[in-house]
Biopython code that builds the backbone (N, CA, C, O; Angstrom):
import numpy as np
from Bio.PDB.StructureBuilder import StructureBuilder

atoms = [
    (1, "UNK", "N", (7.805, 27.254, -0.415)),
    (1, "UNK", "CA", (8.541, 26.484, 0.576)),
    (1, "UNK", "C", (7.550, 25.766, 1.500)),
    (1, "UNK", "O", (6.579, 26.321, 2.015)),
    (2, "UNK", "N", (7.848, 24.621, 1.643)),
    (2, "UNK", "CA", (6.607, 23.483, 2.797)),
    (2, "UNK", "C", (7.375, 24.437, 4.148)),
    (2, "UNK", "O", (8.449, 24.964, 4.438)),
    (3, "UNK", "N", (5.995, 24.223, 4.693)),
    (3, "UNK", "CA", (6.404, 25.070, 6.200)),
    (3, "UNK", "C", (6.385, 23.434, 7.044)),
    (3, "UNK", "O", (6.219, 22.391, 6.411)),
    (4, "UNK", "N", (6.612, 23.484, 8.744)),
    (4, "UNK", "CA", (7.084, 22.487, 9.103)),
    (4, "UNK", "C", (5.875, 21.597, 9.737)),
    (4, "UNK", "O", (6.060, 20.521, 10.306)),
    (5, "UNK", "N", (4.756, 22.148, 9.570)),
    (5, "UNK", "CA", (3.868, 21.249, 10.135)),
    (5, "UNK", "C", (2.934, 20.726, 8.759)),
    (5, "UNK", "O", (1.829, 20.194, 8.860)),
    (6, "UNK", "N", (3.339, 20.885, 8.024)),
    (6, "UNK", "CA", (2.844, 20.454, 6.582)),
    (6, "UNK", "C", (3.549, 18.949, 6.224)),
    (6, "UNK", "O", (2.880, 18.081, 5.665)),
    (7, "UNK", "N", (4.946, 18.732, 6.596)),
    (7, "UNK", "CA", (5.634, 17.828, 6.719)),
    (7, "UNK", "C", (4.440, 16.658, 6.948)),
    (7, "UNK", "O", (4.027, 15.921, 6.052)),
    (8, "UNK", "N", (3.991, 16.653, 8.314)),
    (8, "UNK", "CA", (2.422, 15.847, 8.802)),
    (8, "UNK", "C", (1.288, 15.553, 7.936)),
    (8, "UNK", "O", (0.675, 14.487, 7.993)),
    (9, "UNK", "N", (1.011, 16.504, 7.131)),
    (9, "UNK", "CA", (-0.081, 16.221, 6.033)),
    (9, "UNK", "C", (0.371, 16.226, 4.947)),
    (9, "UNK", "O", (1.135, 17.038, 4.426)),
    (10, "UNK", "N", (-0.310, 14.858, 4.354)),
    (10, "UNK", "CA", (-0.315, 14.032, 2.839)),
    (10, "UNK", "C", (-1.625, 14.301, 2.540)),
    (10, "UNK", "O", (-2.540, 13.716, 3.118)),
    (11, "UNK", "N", (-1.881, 15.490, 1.323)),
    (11, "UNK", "CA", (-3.002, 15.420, 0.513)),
    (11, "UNK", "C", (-3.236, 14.335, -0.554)),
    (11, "UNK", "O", (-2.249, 14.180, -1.274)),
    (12, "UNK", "N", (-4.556, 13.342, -0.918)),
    (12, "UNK", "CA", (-4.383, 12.575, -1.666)),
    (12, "UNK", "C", (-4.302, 12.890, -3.106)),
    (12, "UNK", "O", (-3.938, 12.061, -3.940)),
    (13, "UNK", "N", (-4.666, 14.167, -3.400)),
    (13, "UNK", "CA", (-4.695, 14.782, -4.681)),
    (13, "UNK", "C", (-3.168, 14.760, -4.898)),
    (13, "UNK", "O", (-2.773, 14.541, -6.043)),
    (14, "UNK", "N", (-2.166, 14.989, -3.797)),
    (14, "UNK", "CA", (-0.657, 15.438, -4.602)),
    (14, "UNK", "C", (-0.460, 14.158, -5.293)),
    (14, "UNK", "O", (-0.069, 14.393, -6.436)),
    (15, "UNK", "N", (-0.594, 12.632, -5.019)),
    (15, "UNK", "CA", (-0.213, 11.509, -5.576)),
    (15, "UNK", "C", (-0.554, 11.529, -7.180)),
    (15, "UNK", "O", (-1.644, 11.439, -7.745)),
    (16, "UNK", "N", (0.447, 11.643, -7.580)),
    (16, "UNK", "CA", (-0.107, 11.646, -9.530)),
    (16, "UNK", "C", (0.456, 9.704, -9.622)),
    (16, "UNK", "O", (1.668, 9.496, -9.571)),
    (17, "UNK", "N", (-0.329, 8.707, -9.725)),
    (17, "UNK", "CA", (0.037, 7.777, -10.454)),
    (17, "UNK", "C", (1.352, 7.172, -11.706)),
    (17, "UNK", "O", (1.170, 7.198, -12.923)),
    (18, "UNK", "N", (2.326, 6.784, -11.185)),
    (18, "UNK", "CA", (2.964, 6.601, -12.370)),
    (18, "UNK", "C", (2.973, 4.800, -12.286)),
    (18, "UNK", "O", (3.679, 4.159, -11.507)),
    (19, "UNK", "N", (2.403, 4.452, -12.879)),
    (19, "UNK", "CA", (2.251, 2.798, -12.588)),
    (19, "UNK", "C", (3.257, 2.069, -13.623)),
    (19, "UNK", "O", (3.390, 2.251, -14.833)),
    (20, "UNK", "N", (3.979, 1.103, -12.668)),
    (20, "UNK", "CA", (5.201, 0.419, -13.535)),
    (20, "UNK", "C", (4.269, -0.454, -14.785)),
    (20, "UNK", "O", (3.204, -0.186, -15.341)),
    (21, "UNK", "N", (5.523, -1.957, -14.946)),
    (21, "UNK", "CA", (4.931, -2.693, -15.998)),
    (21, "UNK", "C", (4.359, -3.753, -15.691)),
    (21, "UNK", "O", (3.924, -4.647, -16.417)),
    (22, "UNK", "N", (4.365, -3.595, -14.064)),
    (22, "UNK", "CA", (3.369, -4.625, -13.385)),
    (22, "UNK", "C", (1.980, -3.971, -13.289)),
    (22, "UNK", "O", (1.231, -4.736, -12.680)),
    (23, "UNK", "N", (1.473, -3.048, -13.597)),
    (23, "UNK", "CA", (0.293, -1.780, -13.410)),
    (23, "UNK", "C", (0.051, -1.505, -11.122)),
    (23, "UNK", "O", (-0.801, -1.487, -10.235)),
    (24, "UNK", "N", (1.654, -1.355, -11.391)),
    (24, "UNK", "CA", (1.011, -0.766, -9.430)),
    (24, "UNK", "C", (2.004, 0.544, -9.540)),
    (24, "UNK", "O", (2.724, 0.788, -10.509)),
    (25, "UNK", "N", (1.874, 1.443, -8.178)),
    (25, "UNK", "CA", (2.100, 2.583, -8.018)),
    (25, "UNK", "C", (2.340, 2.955, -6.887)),
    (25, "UNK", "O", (1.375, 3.264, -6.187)),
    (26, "UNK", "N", (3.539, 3.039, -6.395)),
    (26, "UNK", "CA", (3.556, 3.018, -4.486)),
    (26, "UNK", "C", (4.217, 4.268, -4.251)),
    (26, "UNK", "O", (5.306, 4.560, -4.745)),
    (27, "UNK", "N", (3.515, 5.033, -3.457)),
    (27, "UNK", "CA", (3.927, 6.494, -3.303)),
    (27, "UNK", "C", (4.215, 6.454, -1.724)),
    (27, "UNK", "O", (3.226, 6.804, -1.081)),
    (28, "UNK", "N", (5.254, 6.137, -0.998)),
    (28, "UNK", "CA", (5.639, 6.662, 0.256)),
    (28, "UNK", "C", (5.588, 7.529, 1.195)),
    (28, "UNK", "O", (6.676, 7.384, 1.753)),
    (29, "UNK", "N", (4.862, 8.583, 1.896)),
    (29, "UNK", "CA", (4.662, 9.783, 2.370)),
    (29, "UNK", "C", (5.255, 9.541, 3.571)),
    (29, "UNK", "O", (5.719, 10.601, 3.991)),
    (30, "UNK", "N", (5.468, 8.575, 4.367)),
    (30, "UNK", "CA", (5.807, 9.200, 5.692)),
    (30, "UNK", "C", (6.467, 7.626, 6.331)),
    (30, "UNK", "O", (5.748, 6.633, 6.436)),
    (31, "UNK", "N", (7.959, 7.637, 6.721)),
    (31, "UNK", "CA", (8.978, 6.320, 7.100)),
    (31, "UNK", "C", (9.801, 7.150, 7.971)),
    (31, "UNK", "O", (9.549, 8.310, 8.298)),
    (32, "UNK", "N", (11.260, 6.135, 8.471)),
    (32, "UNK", "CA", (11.483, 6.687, 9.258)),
    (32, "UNK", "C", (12.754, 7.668, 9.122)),
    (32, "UNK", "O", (13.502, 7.986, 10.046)),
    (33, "UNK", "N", (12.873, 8.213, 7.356)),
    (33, "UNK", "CA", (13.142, 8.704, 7.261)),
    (33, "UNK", "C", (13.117, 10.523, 7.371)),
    (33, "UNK", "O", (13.946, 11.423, 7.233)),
    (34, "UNK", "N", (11.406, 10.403, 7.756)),
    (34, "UNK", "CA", (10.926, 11.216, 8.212)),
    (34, "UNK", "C", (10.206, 11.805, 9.871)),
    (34, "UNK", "O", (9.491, 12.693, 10.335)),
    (35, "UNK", "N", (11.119, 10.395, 10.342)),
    (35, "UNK", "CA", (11.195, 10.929, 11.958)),
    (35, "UNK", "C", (9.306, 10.125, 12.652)),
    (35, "UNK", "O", (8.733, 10.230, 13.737)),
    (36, "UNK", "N", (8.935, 9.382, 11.323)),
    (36, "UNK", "CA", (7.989, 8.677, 11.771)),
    (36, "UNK", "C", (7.904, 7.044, 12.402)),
    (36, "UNK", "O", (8.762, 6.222, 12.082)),
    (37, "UNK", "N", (6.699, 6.675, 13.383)),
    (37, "UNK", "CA", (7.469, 5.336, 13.594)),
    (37, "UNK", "C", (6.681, 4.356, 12.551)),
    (37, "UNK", "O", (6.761, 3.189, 12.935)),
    (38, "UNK", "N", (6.168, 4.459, 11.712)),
    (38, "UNK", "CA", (5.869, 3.573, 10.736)),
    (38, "UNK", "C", (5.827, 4.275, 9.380)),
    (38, "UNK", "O", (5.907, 5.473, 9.110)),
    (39, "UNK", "N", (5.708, 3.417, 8.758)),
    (39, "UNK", "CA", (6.035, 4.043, 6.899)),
    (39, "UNK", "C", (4.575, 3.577, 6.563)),
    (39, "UNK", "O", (3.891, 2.638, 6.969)),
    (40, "UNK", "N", (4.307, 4.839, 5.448)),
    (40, "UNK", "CA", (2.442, 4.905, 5.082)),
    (40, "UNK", "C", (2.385, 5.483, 3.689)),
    (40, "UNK", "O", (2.416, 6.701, 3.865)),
    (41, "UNK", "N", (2.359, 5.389, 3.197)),
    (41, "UNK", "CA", (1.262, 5.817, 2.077)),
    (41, "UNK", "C", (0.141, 5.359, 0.964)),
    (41, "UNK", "O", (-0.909, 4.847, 1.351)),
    (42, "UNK", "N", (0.338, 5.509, -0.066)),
    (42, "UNK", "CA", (-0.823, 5.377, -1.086)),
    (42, "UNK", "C", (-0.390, 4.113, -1.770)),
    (42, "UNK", "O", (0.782, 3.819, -1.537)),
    (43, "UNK", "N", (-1.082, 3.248, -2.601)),
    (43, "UNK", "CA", (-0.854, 2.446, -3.725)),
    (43, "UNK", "C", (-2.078, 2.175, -4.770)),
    (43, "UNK", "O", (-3.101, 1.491, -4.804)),
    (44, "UNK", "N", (-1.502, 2.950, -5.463)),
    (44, "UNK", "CA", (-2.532, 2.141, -6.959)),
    (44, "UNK", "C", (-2.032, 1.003, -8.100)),
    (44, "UNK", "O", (-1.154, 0.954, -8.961)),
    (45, "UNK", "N", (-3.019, 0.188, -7.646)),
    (45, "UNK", "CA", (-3.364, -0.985, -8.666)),
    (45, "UNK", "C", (-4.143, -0.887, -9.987)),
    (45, "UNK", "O", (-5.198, -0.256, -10.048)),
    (46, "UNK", "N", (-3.668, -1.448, -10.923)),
    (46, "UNK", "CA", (-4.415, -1.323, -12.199)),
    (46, "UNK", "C", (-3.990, -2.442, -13.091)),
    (46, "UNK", "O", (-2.930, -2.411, -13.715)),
    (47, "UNK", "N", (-4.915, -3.521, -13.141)),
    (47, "UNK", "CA", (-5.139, -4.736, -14.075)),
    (47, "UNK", "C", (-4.185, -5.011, -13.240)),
    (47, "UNK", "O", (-3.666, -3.897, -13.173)),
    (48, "UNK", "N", (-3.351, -5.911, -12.307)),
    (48, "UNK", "CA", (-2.055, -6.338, -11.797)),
    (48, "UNK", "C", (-2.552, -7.218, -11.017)),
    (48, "UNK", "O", (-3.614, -7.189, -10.396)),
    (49, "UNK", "N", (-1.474, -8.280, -11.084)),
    (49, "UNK", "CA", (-1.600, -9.792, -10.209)),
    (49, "UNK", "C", (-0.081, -9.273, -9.438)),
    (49, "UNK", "O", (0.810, -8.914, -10.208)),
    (50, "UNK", "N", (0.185, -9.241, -8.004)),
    (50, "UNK", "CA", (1.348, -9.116, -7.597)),
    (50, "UNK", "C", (1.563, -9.990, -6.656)),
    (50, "UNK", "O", (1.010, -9.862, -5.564)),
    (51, "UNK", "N", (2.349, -10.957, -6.908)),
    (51, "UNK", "CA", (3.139, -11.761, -5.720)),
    (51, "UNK", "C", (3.857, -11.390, -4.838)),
    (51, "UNK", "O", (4.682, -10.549, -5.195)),
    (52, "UNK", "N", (3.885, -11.734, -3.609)),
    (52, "UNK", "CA", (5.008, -10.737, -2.640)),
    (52, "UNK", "C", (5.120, -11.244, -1.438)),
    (52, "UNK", "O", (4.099, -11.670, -0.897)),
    (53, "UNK", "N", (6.166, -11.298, -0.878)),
    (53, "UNK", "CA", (6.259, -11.793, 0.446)),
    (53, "UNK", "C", (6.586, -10.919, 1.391)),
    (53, "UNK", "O", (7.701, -10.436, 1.192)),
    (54, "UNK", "N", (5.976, -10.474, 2.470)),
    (54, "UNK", "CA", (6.009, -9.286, 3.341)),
    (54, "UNK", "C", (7.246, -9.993, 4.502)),
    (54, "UNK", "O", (7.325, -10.831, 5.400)),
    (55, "UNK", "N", (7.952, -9.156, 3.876)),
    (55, "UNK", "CA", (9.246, -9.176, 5.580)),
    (55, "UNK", "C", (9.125, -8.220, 6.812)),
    (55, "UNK", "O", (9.917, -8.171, 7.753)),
    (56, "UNK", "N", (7.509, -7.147, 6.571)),
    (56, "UNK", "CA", (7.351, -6.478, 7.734)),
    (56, "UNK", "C", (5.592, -6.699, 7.597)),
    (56, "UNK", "O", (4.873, -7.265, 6.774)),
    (57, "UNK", "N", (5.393, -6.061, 8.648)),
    (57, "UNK", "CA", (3.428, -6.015, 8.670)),
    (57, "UNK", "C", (2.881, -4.953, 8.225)),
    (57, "UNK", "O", (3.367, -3.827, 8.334)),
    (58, "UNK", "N", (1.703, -5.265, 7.626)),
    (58, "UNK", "CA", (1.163, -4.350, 6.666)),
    (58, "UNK", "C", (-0.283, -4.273, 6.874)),
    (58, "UNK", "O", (-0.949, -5.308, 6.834)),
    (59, "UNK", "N", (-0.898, -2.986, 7.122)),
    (59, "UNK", "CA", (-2.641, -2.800, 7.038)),
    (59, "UNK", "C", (-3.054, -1.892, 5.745)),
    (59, "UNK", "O", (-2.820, -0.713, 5.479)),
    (60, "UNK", "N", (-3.884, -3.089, 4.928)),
    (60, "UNK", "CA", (-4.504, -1.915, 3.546)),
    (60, "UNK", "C", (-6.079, -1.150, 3.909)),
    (60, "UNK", "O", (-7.146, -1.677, 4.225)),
    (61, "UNK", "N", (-5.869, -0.318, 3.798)),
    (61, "UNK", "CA", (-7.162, 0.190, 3.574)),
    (61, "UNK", "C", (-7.551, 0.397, 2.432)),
    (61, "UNK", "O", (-6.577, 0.891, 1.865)),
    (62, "UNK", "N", (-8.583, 0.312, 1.550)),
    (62, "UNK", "CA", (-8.985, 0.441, -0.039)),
    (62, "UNK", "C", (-9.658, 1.996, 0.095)),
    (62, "UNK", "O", (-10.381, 2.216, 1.067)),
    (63, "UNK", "N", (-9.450, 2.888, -0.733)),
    (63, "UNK", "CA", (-10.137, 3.959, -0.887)),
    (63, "UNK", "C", (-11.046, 3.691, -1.934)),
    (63, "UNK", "O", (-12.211, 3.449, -1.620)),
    (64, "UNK", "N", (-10.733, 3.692, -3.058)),
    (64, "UNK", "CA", (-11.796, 2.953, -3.677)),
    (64, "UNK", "C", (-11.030, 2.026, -5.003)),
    (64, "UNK", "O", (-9.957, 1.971, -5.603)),
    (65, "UNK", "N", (-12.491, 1.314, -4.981)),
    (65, "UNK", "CA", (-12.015, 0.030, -6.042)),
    (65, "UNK", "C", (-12.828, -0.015, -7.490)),
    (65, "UNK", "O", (-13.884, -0.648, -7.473)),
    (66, "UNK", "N", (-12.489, 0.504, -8.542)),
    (66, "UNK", "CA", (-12.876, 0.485, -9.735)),
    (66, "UNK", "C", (-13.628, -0.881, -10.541)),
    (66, "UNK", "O", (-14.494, -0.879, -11.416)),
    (67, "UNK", "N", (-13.193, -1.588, -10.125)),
    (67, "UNK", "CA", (-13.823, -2.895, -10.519)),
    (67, "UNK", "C", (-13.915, -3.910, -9.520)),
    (67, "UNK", "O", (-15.007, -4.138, -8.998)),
    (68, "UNK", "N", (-12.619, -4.714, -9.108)),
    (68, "UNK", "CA", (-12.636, -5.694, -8.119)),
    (68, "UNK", "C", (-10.929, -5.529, -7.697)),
    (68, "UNK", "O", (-9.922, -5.192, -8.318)),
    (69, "UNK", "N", (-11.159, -5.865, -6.610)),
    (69, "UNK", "CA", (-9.530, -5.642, -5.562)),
    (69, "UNK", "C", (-9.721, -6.919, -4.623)),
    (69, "UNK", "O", (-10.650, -7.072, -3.830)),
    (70, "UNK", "N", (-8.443, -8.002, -4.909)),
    (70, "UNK", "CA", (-8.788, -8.772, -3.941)),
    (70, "UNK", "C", (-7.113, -9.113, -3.312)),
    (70, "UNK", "O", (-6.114, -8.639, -3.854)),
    (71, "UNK", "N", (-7.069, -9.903, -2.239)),
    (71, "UNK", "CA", (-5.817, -9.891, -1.570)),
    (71, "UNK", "C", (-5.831, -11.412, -1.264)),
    (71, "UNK", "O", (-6.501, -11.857, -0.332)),
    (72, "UNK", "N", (-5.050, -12.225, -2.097)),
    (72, "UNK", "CA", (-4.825, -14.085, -1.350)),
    (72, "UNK", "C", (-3.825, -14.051, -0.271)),
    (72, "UNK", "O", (-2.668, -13.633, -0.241)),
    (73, "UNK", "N", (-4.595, -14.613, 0.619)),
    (73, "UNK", "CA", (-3.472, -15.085, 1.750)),
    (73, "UNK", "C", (-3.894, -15.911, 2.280)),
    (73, "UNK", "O", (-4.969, -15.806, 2.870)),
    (74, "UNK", "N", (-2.934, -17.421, 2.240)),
    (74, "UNK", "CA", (-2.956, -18.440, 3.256)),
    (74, "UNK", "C", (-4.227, -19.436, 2.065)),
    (74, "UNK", "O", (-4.860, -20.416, 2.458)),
    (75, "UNK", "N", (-4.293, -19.019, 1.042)),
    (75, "UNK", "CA", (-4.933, -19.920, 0.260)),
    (75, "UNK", "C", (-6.140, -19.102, -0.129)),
    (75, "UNK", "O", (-6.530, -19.289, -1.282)),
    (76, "UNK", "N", (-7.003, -17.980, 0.815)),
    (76, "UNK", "CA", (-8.060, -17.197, 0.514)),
    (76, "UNK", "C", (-8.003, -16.312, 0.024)),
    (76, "UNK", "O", (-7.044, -15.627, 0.381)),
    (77, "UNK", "N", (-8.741, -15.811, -0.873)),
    (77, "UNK", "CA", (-9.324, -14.742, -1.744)),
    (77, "UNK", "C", (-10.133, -13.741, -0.266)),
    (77, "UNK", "O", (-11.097, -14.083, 0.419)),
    (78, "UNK", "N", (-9.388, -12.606, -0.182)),
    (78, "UNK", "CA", (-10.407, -11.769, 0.711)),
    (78, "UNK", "C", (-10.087, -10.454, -0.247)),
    (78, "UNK", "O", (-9.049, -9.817, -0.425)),
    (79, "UNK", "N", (-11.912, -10.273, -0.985)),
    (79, "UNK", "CA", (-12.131, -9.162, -1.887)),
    (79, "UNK", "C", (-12.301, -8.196, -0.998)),
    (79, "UNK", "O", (-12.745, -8.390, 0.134)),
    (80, "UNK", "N", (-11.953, -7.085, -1.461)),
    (80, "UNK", "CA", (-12.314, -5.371, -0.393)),
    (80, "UNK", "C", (-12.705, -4.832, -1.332)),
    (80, "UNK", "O", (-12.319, -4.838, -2.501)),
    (81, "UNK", "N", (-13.540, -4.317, -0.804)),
    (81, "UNK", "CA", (-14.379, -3.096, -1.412)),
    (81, "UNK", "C", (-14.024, -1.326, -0.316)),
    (81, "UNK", "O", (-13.952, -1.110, 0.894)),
    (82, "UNK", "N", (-13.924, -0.648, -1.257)),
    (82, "UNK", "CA", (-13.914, 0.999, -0.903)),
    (82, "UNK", "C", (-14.544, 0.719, 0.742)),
    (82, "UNK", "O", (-15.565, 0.076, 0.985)),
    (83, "UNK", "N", (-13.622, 1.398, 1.793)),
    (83, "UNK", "CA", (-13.570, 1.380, 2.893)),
    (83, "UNK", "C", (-13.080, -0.016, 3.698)),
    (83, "UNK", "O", (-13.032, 0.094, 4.923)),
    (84, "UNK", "N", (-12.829, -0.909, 3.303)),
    (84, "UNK", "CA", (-12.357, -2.483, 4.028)),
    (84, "UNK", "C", (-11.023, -2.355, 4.258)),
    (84, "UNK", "O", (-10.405, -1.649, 3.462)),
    (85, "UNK", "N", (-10.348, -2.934, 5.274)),
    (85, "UNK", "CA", (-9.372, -2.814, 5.938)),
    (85, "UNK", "C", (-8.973, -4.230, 6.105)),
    (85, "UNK", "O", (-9.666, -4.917, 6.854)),
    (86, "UNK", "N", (-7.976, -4.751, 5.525)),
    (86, "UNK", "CA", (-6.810, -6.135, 6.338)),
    (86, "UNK", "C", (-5.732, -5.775, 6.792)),
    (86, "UNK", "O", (-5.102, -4.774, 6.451)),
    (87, "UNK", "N", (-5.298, -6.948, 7.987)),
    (87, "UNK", "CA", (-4.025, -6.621, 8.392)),
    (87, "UNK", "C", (-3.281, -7.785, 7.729)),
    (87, "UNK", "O", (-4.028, -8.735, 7.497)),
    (88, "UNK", "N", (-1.925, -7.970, 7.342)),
    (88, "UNK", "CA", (-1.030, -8.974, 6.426)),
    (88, "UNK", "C", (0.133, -9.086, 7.769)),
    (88, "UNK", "O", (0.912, -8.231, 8.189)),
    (89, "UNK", "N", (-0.063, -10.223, 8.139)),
    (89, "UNK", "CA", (1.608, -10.168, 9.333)),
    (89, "UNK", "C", (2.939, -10.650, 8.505)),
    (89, "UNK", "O", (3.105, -11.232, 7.433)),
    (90, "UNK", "N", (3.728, -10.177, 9.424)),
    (90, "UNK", "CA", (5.473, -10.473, 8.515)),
    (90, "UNK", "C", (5.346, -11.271, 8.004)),
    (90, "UNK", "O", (4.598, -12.031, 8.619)),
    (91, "UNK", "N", (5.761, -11.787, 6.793)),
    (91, "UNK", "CA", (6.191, -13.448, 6.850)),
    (91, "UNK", "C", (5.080, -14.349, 6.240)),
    (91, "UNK", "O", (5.116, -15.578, 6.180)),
    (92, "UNK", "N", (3.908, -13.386, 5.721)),
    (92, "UNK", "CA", (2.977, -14.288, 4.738)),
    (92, "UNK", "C", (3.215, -13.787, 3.607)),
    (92, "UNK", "O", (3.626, -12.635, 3.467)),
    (93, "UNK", "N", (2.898, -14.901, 2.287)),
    (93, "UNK", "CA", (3.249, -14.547, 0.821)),
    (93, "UNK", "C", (1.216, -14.638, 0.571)),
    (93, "UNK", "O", (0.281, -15.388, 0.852)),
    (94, "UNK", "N", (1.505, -13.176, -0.202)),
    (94, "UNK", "CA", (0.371, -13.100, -0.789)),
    (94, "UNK", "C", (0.283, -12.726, -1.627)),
    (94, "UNK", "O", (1.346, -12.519, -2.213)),
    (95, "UNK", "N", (-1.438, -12.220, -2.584)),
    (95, "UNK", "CA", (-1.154, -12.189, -4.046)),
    (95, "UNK", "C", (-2.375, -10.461, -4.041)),
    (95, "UNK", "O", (-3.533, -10.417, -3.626)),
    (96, "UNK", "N", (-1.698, -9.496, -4.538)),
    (96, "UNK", "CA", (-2.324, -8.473, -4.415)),
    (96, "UNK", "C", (-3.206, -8.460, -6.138)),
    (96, "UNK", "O", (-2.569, -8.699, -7.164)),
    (97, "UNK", "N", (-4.170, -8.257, -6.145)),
    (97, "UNK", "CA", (-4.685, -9.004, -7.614)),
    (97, "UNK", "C", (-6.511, -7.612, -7.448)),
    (97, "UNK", "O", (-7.499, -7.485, -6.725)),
    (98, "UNK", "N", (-5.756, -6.814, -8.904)),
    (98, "UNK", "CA", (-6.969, -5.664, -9.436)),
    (98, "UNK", "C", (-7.173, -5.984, -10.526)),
    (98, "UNK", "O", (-6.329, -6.405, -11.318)),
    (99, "UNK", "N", (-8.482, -5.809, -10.746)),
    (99, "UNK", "CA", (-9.449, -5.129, -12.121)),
    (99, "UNK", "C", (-9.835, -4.435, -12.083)),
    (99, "UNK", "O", (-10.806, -4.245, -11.351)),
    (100, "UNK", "N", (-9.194, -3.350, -13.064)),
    (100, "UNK", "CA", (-9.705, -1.564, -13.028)),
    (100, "UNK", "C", (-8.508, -1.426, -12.330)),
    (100, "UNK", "O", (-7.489, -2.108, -12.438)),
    (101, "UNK", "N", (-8.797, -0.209, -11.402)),
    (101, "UNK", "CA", (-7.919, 0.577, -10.627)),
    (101, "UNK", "C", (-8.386, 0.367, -9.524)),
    (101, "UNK", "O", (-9.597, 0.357, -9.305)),
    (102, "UNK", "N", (-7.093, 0.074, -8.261)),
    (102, "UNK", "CA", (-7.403, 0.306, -7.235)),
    (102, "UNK", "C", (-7.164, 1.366, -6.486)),
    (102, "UNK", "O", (-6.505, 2.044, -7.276)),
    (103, "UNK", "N", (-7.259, 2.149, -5.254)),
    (103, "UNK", "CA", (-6.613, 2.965, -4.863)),
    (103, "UNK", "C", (-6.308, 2.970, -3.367)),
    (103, "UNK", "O", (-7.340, 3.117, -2.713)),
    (104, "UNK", "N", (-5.334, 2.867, -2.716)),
    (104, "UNK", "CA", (-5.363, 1.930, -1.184)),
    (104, "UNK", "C", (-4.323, 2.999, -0.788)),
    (104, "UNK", "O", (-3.522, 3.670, -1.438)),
    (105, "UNK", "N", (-4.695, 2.890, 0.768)),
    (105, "UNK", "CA", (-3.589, 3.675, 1.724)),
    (105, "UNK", "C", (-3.376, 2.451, 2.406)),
    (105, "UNK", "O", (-4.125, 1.497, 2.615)),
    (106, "UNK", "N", (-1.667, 2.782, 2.843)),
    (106, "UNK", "CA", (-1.175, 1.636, 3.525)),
    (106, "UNK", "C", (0.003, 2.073, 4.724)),
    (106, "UNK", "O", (0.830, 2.961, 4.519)),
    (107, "UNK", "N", (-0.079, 1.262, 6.044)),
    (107, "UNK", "CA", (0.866, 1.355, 6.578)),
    (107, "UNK", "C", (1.949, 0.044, 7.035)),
    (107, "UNK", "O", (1.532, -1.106, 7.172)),
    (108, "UNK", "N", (3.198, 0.381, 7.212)),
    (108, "UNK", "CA", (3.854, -0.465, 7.383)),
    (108, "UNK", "C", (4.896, -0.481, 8.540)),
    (108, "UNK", "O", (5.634, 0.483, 8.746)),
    (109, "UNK", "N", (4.925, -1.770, 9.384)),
    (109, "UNK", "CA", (5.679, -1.583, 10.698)),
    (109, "UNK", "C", (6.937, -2.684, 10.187)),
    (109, "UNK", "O", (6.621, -3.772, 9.706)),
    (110, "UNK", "N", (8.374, -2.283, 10.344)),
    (110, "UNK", "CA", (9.111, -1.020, 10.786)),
    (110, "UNK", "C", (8.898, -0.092, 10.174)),
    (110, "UNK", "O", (8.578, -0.216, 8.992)),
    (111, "UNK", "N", (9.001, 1.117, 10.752)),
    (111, "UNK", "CA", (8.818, 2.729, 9.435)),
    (111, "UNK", "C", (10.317, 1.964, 8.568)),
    (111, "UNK", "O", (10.025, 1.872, 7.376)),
    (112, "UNK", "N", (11.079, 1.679, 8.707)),
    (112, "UNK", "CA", (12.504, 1.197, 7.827)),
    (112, "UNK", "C", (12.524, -0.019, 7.271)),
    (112, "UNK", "O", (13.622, -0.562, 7.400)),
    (113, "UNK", "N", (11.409, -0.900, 6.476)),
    (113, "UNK", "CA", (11.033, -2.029, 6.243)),
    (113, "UNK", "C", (11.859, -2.000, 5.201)),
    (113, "UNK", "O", (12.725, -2.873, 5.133)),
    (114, "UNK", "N", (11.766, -1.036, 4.221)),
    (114, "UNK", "CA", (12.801, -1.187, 2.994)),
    (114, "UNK", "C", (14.125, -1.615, 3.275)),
    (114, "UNK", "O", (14.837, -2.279, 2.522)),
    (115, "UNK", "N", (14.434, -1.160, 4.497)),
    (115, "UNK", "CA", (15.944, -1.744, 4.859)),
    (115, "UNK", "C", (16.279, -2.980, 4.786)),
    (115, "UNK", "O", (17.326, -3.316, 4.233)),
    (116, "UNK", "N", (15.283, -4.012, 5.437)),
    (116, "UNK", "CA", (15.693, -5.227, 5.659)),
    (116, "UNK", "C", (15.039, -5.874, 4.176)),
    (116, "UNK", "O", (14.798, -7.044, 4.470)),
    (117, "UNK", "N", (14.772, -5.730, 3.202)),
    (117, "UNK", "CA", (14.551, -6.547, 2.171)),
    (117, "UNK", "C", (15.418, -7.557, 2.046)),
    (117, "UNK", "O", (16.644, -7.558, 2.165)),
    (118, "UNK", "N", (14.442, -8.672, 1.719)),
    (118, "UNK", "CA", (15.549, -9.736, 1.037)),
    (118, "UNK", "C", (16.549, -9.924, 0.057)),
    (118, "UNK", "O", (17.120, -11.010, -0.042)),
]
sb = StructureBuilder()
sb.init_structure("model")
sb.init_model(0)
sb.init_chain("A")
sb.init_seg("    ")
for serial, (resi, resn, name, xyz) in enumerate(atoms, 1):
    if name == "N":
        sb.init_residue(resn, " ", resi, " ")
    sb.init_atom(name, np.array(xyz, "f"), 0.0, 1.0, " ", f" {name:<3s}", serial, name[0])
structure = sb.get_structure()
């Protein structure tokens, strides 16, 4: 049984990868379904070009990058490497784009962003 302050900690080992047929993998740990004020967790990339338009704000951090991890926005290519951090505001379309595997923690403001999808 999870005791109640465990709720708080996300080990990165529990995330097992199941990557769709786009090769990404978004594991959720903590929204506001969980009484948090922003929604966070993991995402792995593998070989994937992803288009997307953010209807909330988003900061990636890269844990690490197997080959190359890069993020277009606003026309630029900004590559991250293991430890680099961007912030993405509401309302930009960008292009999340790996070779190899990536492995990124992410947070997102509202913790309830899934709600308002388009």
């Amino acid at each position: 049984m999870t005791k109640e302050a465990d709720r708080h900690v996300f080990r990165l080992g529990e995330a097992v990868p199941q990557f769709d047929e786009n090769g990404n993998s978004l594991h959720q740990h903590f929204s506001a379904a969980s009484g948090a004020q922003m929604a966070a967790g993991i995402v792995y990339f593998r070989d994937s070009e992803m288009h997307w338009k953010l209807w909330y704000n988003e900061l990636i951090m890269c844990h690490a990058v197997e080959e190359k991890f890069e993020i277009v926005m606003d026309g630029v290519a900004h590559e991250l490497k293991a430890g680099d951090m961007i912030s993405i505001p509401m309302g930009k379309s960008v292009i999340y784009r790996s070779k190899g595997k990536t492995t990124a923690f992410y947070a997102v403001t509202p913790s309830n962003w899934d709600r308002y999808a388009p």
